[in-house]
C-alpha positions as CSV (number, residue, x, y, z in Angstrom):
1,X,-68.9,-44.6,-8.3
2,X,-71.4,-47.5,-9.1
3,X,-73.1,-49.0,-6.4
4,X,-73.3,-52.9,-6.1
5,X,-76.6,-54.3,-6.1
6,X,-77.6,-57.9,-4.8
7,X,-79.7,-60.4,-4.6
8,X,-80.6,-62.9,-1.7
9,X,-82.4,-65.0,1.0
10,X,-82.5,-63.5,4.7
11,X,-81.5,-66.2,7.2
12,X,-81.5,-64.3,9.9
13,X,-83.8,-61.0,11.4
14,X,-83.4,-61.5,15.0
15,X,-81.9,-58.1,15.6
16,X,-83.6,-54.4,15.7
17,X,-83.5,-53.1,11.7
18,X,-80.8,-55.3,11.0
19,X,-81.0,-58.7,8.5
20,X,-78.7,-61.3,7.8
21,X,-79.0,-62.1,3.8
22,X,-76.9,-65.1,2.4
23,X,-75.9,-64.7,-1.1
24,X,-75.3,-67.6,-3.2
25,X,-72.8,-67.9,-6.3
26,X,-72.0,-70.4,-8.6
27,X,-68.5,-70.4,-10.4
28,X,-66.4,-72.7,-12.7
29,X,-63.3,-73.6,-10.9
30,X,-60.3,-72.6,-13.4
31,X,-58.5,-75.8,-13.8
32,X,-60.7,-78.6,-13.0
33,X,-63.6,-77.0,-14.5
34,X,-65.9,-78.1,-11.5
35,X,-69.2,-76.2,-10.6
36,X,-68.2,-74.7,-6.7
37,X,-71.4,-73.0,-4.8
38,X,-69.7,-70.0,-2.7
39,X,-71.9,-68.9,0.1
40,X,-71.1,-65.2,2.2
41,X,-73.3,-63.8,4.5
42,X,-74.0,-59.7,4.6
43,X,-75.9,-58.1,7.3
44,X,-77.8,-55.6,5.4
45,X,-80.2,-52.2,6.8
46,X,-83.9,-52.6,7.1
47,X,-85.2,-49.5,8.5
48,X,-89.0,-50.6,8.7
49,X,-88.1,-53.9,9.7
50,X,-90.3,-55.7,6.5
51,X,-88.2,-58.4,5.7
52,X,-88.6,-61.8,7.3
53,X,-86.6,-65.3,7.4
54,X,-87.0,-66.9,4.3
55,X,-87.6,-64.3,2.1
56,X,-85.7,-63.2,-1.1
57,X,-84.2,-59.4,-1.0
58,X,-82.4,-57.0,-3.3
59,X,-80.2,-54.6,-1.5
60,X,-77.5,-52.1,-2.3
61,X,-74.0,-51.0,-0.8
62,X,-74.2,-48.2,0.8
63,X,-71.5,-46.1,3.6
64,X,-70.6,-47.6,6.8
65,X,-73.8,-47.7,9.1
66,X,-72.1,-49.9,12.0
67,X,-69.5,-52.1,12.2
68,X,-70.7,-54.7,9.9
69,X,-73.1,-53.1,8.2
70,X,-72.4,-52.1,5.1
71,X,-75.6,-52.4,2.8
72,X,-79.4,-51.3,2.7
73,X,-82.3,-52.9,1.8
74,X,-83.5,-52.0,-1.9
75,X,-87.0,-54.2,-1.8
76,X,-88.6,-57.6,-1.2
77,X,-88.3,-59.7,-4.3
78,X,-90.6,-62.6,-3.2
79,X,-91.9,-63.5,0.3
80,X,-91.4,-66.7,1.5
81,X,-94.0,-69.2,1.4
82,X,-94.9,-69.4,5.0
83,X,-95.5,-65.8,5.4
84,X,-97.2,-65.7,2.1
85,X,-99.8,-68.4,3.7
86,X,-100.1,-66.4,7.2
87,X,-100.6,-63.0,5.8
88,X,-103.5,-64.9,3.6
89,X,-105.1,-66.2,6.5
90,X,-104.6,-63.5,8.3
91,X,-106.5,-61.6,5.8
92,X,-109.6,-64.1,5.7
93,X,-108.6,-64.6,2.3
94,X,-107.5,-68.2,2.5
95,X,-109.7,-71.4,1.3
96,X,-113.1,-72.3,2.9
97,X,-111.6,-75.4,3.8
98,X,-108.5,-74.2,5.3
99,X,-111.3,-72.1,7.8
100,X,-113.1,-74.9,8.2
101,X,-110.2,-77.3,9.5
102,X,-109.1,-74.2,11.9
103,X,-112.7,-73.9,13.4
104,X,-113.0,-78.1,14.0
């Protein structure tokens, strides 16, 4: 059997290994031909607790782990752009004038 594999954003990773990741689909609506955005949310497995609100995720079906939880966490795609600009600073690797506005 082939496994599903999607893509998208966590809105959620308040609980313990667990993230909420909202997918997002476009489709043509049969007869009136219209462009219709379906949204459905899937609480995904993230054993070392790596993803973070905001950030763009690939994950895979997998069995039953609890009662919603249906699907594991593959990889990161792209962090989101907040956590890109705190794990820079963090780092020391941000701009002299970024460090310079924190010190004043």
């Amino acid at each position: 059997m082939v496994k599903k594999i999607l893509v998208g954003e966590v809105i959620g990773d308040k609980m313990d290994k667990t993230r909420v990741v909202l997918v997002t689909r476009l489709y043509r609506h049969p007869l009136y031909e219209k462009t219709i955005e379906k949204r459905k949310k899937y609480y995904i497995h993230d054993e070392r607790n790596e993803s973070r609100v905001g950030d763009v995720v690939k994950f895979i079906e997998s069995r039953p782990l609890s009662h919603l939880k249906r699907w594991r966490l593959l990889e990161i795609v792209s962090k989101s752009k907040k956590r890109e600009l705190e794990e820079r600073l963090r780092s020391g690797k941000g701009d002299s004038k970024e460090k310079s506005e924190r010190e004043a």
